[in-house]
Each structure stands twice: as C-alpha cells, then as structure tokens.
C-alpha positions in Angstrom: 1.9 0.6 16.3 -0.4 2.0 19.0 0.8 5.5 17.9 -0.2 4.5 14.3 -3.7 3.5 15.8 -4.4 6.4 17.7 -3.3 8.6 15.0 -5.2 6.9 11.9 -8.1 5.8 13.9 -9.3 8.0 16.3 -11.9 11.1 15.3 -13.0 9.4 12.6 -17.0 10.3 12.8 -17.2 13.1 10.4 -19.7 12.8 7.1 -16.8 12.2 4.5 -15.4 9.2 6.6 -19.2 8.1 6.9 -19.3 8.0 3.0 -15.6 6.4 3.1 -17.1 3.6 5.0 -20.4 3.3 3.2 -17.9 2.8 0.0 -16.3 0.0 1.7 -19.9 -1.6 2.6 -21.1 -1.2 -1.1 -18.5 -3.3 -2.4 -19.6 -7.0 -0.8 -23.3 -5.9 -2.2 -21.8 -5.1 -5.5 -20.1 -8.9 -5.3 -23.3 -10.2 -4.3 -25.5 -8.9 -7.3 -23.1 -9.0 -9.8 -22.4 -12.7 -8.6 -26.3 -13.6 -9.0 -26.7 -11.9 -12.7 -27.9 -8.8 -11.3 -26.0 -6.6 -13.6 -27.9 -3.7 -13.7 -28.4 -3.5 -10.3 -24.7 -4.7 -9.7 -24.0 -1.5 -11.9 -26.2 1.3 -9.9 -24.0 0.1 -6.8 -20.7 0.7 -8.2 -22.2 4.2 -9.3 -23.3 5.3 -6.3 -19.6 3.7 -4.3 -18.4 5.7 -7.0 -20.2 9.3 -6.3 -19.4 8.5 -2.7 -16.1 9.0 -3.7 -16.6 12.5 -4.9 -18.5 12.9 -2.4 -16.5 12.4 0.4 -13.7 14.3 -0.9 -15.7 17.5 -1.4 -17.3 17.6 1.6 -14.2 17.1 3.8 -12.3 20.0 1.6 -15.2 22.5 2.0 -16.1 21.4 5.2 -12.6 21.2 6.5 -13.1 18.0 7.7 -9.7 16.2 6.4 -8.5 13.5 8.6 -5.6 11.3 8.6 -8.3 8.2 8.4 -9.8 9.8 5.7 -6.2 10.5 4.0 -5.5 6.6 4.4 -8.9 5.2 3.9 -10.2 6.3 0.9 -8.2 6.0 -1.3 -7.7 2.6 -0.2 -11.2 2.2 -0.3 -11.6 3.1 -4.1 -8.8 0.7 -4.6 -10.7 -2.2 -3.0 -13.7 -1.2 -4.9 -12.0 -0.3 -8.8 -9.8 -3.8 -8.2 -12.9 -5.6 -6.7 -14.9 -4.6 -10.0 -12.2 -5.6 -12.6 -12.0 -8.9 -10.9 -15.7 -9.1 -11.6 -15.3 -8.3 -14.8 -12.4 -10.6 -15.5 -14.2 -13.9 -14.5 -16.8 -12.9 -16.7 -14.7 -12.6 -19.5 -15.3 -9.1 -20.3 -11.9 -8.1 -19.1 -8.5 -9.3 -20.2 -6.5 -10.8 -17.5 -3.2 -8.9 -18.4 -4.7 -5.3 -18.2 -5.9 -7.2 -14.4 -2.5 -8.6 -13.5 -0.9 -4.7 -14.4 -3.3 -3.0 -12.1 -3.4 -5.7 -9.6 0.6 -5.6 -9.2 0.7 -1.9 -9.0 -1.9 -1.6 -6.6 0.2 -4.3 -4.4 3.6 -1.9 -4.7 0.7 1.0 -3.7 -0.4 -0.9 -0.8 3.2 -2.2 0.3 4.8 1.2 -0.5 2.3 2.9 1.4 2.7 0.8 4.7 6.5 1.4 4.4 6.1 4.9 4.2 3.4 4.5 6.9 6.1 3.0 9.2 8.2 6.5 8.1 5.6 8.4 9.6 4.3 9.5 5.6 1.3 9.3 4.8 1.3 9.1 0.8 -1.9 11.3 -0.7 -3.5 11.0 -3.8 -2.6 13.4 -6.7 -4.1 14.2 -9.9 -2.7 11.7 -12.0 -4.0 9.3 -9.7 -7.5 10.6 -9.2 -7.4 11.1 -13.1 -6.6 7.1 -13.8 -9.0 6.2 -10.9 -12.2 8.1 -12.9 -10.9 6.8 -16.1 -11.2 3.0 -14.2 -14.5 4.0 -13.3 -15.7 5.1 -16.6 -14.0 1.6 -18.0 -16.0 -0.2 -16.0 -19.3 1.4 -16.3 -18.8 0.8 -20.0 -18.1 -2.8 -19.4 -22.1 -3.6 -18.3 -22.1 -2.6 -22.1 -19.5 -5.0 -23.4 -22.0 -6.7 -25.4 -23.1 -3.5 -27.1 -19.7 -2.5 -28.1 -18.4 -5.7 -29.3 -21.6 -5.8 -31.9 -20.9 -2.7 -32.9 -17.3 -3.6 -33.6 -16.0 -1.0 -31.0 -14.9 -2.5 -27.6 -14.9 1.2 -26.1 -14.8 -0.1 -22.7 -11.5 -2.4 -23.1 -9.5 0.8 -24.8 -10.8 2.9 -21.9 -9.4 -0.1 -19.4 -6.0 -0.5 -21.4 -5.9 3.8 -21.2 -6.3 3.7 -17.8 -3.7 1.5 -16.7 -1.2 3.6 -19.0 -2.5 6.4 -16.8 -2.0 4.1 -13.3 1.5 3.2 -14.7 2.6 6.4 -15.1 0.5 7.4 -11.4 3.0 4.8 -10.0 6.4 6.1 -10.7 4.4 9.5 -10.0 4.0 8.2 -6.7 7.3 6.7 -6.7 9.2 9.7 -7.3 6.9 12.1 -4.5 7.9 9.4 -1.8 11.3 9.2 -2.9 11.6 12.8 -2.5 9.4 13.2 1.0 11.8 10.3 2.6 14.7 12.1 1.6 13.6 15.6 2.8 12.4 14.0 5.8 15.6 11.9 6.5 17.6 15.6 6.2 15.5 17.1 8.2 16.3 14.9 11.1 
C-alpha cells in the first residue's frame, strides 16, 4: 500500500493537479448553492468544475506535466462532480431515478474495477468514449437548469441528452471492460 502512496501521491504540485483539486473543492459549493435555490449560481460552479476539466487535461499534455495522481484523480474527480450533479437533479425531480441508478452502478463497477486493477499495478485511463459520454453528461445537466423551459415547450432536451449519455457510459463500460481485460492478460504473460 505504501508503494501505491508513494507512487499516486507524491509530486503532485503541478497546475493541472491544482485545477484537479480545485474541481474537487467546487463540488461541496455546488451542493451548497444548489441546496439553498441558488440555481444559477449553483450552475456557473458546475461550468467552471467543468472547464477545469479541460483545462487540466490540456495543460498537463502540452506542458508535459502528466502524473500518475493526475491519471487517477481526475477522472475520478469528474465522476464525483457529473454523479454529485445528477443526484442534485434527481431530488429535485428533474431527473429520473433510473437513468441515476444506471450511471450510479456503473460508476461503482468503475470505481471497484479500477481499485482492482490498481492492486495489478494498472492504472485504467480515460478514453474517448469515455470523455465523449462525460461532455455529453455535462451538456445534460447544463440543460437541466432549463428543465422548466423545455418541458413548456414540449421538448425535454435535457432528459434525451441524459438518457443519450448513459447509452454512451454503457457502452464506455464494457469499452473499459474489454481494455482491462486485455492489459491484465498481456501483463499476466509478460510475467
């Protein structure tokens, strides 16, 4: 376990894992003003935890600041913050529970496939169709501050956006799935 720590957590002060963190720090102020009607408000936080999390990414590619914190962190973070937001959005009703339960269970094989992989020395990285669901998430729930708007009009664009994106984190899953079934066995081989 100490290895694990000293890997994953040590030379961690770089800008992208700055941005990582700030991410992470967002989401209880998101909570708070979302919690107290601040919607709008509530909103421009999860916009700006979101650009963090272009952000971050960018600047550690052209800066060549990649990390293995950074590789585990962040996409945990935007976990924490798209699941965080749906659960906001499901106890106000905006959200249907089912789309929640789908992403919440997938993101709980995520989390325990990545610690068992974690144990394997792996370290399981994001890919495009996962980046692609996670913007399609974000766009879902920017639109949901606009729920009202949508349902007058007789278009709920935000829930067909949600029920698109967890199509897209479904097929992400077995994505990530199939790439760790494949690194464990090349690995295993290798040995």
């Amino acid at each position: 376990m100490r290895k694990l720590f000293e890997k994953y957590f040590t030379d961690i002060w770089n800008v992208p894992n700055v941005l990582t963190m700030l991410r992470l720090a967002l989401i209880p102020v998101f909570v708070a003003l979302f919690a107290t009607g601040h919607d709008k408000l509530a909103l421009l936080t999860f916009l700006a935890a979101s650009f963090t999390d272009f952000l971050d990414g960018y600047l550690a590619r052209k800066n060549n600041q990649i990390t293995a914190f950074g590789k585990l962190m962040d996409p945990l973070a935007d976990k924490v913050m798209v699941c965080t937001a749906l659960l906001c959005q499901g106890i106000k009703g905006v959200f249907p529970w089912a789309a929640i339960a789908i992403v919440m269970g997938k993101e709980l094989l995520m989390v325990l496939g990545g610690v068992f992989m974690l144990r394997n020395d792996v370290v399981v990285y994001s890919n495009m169709l996962g980046k692609l669901a996670q913007c399609c998430f974000i766009l879902a729930l920017t639109l949901s501050f606009f729920h009202a708007e949508f349902v007058a009009w007789g278009h709920p664009l935000d829930r067909i956006v949600l029920w698109l994106s967890v199509v897209m984190t479904i097929c992400a899953l077995i994505d990530y799935a199939v790439g760790a079934f494949k690194t464990l066995q090349a690995k295993r081989a290798g040995q």
